[in-house]
C-alpha positions as CSV (number, residue, x, y, z in Angstrom):
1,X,0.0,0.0,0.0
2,X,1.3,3.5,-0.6
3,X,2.6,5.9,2.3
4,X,-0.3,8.4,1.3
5,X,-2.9,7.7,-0.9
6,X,-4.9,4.9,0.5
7,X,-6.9,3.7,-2.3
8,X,-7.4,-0.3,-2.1
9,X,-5.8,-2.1,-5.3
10,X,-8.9,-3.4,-6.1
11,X,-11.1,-0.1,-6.3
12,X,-8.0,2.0,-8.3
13,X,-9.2,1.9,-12.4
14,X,-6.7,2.3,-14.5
15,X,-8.2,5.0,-16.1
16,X,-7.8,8.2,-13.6
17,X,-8.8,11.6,-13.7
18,X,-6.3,14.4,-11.5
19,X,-8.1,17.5,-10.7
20,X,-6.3,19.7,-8.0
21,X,-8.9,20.9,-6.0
22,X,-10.4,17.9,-3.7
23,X,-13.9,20.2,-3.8
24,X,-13.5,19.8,-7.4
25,X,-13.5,16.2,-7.4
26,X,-15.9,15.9,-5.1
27,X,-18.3,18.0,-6.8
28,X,-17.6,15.9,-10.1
29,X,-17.7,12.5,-8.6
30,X,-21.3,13.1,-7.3
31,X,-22.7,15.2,-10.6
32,X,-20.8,13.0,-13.0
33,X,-20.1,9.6,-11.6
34,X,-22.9,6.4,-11.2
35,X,-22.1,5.0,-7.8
36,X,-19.3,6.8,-6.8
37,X,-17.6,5.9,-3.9
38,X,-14.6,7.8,-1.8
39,X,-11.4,5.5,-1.8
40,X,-9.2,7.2,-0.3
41,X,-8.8,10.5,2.2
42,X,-5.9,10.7,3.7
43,X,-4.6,14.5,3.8
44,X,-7.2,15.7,2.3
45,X,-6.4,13.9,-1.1
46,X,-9.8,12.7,-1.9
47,X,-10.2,10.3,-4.5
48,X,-13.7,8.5,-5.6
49,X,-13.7,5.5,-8.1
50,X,-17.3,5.1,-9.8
51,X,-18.9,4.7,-13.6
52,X,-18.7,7.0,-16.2
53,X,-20.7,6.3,-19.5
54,X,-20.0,2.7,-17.9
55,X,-16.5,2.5,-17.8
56,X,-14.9,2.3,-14.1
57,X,-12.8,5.5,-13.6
58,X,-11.3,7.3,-10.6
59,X,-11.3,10.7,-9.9
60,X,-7.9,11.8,-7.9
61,X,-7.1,15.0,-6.3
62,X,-3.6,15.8,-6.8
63,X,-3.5,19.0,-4.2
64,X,-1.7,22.2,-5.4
65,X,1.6,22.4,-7.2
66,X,4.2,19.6,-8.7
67,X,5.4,18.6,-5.0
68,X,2.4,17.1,-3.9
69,X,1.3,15.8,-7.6
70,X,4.8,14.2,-7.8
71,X,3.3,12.4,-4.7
72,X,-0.1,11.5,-5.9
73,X,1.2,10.7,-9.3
74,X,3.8,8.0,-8.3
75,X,1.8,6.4,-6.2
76,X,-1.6,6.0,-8.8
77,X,1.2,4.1,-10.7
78,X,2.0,2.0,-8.1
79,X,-1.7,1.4,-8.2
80,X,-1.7,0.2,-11.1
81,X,-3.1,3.9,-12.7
82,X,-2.4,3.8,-16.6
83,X,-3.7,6.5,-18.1
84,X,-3.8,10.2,-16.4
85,X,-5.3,13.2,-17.1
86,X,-5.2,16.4,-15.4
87,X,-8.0,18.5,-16.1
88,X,-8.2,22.2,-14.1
89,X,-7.9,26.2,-14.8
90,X,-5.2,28.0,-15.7
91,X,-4.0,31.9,-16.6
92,X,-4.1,32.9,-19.6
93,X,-1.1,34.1,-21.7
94,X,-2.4,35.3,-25.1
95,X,-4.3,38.4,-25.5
96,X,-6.5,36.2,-27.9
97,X,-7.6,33.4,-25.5
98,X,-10.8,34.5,-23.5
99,X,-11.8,33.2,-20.1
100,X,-13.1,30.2,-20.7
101,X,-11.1,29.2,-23.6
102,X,-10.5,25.2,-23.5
103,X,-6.8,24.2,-23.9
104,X,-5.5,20.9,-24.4
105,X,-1.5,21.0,-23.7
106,X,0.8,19.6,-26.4
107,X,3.9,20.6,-24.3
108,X,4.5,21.5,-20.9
109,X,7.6,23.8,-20.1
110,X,8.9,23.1,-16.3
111,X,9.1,26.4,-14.1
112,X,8.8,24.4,-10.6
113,X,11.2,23.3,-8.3
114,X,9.6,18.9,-8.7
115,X,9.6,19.6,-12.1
116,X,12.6,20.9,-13.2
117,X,14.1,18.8,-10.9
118,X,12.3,15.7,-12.9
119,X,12.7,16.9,-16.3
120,X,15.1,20.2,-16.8
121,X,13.4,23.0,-18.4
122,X,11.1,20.9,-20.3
123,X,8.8,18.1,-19.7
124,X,8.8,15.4,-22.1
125,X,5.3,15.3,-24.2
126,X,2.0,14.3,-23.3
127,X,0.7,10.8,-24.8
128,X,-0.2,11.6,-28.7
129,X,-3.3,9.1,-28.3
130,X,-4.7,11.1,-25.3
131,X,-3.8,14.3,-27.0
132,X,-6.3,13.4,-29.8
133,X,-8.7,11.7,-27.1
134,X,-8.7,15.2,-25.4
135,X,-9.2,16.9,-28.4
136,X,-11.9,14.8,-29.8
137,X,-14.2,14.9,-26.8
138,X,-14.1,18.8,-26.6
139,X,-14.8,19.2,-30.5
140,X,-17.4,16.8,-29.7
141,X,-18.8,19.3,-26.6
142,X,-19.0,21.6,-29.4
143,X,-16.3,23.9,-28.1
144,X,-12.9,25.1,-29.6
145,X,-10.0,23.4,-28.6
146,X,-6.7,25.5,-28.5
147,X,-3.5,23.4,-28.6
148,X,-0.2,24.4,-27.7
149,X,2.8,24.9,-24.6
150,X,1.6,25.4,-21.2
151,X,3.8,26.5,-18.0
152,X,3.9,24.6,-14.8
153,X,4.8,27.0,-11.9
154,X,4.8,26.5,-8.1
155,X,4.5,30.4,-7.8
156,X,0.7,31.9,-7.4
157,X,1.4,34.6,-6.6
158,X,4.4,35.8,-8.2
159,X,6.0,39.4,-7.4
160,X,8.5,39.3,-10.5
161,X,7.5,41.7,-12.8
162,X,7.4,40.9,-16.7
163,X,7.2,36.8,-15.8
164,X,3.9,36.3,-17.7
165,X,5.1,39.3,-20.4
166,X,8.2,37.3,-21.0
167,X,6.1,33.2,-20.6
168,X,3.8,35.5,-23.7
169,X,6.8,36.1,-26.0
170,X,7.3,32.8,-26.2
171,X,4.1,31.8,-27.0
172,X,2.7,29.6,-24.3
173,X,-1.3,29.8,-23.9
174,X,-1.3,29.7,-20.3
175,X,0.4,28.9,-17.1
176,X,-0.8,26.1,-14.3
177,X,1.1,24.5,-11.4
178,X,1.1,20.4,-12.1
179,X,1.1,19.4,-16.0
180,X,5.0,19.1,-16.3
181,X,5.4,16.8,-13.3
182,X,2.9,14.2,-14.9
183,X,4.3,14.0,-18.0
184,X,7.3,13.5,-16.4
185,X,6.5,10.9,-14.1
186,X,4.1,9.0,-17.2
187,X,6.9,9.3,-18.9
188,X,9.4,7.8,-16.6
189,X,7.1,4.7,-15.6
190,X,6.1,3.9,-19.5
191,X,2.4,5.0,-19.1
192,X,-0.1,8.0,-20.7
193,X,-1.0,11.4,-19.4
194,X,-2.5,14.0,-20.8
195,X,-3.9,17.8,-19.6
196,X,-6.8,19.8,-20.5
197,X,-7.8,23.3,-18.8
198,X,-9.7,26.2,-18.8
199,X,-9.0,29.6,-18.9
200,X,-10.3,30.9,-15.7
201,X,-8.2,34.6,-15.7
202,X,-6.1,36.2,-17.7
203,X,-2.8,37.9,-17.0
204,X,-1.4,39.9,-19.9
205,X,-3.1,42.4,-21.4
206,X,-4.9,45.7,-20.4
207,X,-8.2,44.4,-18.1
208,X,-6.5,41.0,-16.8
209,X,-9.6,39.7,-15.0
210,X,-11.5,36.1,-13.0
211,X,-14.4,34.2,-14.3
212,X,-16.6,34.8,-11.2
213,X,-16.6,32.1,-8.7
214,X,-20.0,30.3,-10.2
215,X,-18.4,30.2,-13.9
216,X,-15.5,28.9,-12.2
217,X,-16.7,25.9,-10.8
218,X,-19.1,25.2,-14.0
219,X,-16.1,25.6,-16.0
220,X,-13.9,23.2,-13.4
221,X,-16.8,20.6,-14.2
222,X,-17.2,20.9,-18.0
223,X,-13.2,20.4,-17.9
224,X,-13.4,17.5,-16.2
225,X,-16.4,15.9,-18.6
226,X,-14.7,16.5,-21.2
227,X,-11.3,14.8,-19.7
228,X,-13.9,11.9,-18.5
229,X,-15.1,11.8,-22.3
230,X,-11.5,10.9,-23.4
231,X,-10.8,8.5,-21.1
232,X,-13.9,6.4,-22.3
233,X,-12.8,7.3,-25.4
234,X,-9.2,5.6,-24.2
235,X,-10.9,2.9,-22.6
């Protein structure tokens, strides 16, 4: 059994969704899930393993950050987790991308302490299969799905000025705090992982502002359907 999570071997699917936010899975486990039951809670890293369109699936918080999804990560492998997809918000970069824009990552550039220390500055790719699982199911949700580099930071809220100005010139859509230490970690062990998100704020431009905190948690549940949609799709 893992030090942390404390998930039974025999209620872990294979197939796992990684939100951050344990209210987030919570509230997606009970809208989302037939039968859903809570597998594990230890430190507050909730995880519930129920039926999505049929097919078993298990929704795991990961926490905040690539230290404690490093944690989480590792030990859903151990598990015996083989596909993983993160699916959360994240700041937007480009002037063009709205609030609510739906971004599935093709890259994810490491700016965190777990993941550079995994991966150097960047992580290695995200699954192609899961990628066009991803992309499939939003289409499907008849939403546009933007594709390109991400950030992972371990920084909220960061006092450097010109850190998103210079993450823009670049071009990477948006920053987030746990993509580049999955891929990593999938990587490593020889299984899939993938990330979608939603724009929930923006941080460049002239009126950088929130989705309020209603559009926020529909948004954090149409992310996640559409993540669930790909794994079935996976499945």
């Amino acid at each position: 059994m893992p030090i942390h999570l404390q998930t039974p071997p025999n209620k872990q699917s294979p197939l796992v969704l990684c939100p951050g936010d344990p209210d987030r899975a919570t509230l997606v486990a009970t809208e989302l899930l037939e039968g859903a039951e809570c597998v594990t809670r230890t430190r507050a890293l909730l995880g519930f393993t129920g039926r999505y369109k049929g097919v078993e699936v298990t929704i795991q918080t990961t926490g905040m950050g690539g230290g404690s999804t490093g944690i989480v990560v590792h030990e859903l492998i151990e598990l015996g987790a083989t596909t993983l997809i993160r699916a959360g918000t994240a700041g937007g970069l480009q002037t063009d991308l709205e609030a609510g824009s739906l971004i599935v990552a093709d890259q994810a550039v490491a700016d965190d302490g777990a993941g550079l220390a995994m991966s150097g500055g960047v992580a290695p790719p995200p699954d192609p299969a899961v990628i066009a699982a991803l992309t499939a199911a939003g289409e499907a949700s008849n939403r546009t799905v933007h594709h390109g580099t991400i950030v992972s930071t371990d920084v909220f809220y960061d006092l450097e000025p010109g850190r998103n100005e210079a993450w823009q010139a670049r071009g990477i859509l948006a920053v987030e705090m746990e993509a580049a230490v999955m891929f990593s970690l999938a990587a490593r062990h020889g299984v899939r992982a993938g990330c979608v998100v939603t724009i929930s704020n923006q941080l460049v431009g002239a009126e950088p502002g929130w989705l309020s905190s209603e559009e926020r948690e529909i948004a954090g549940i149409e992310t996640c359907r559409v993540a669930l949609d790909a794994l079935v799709r996976l499945s």
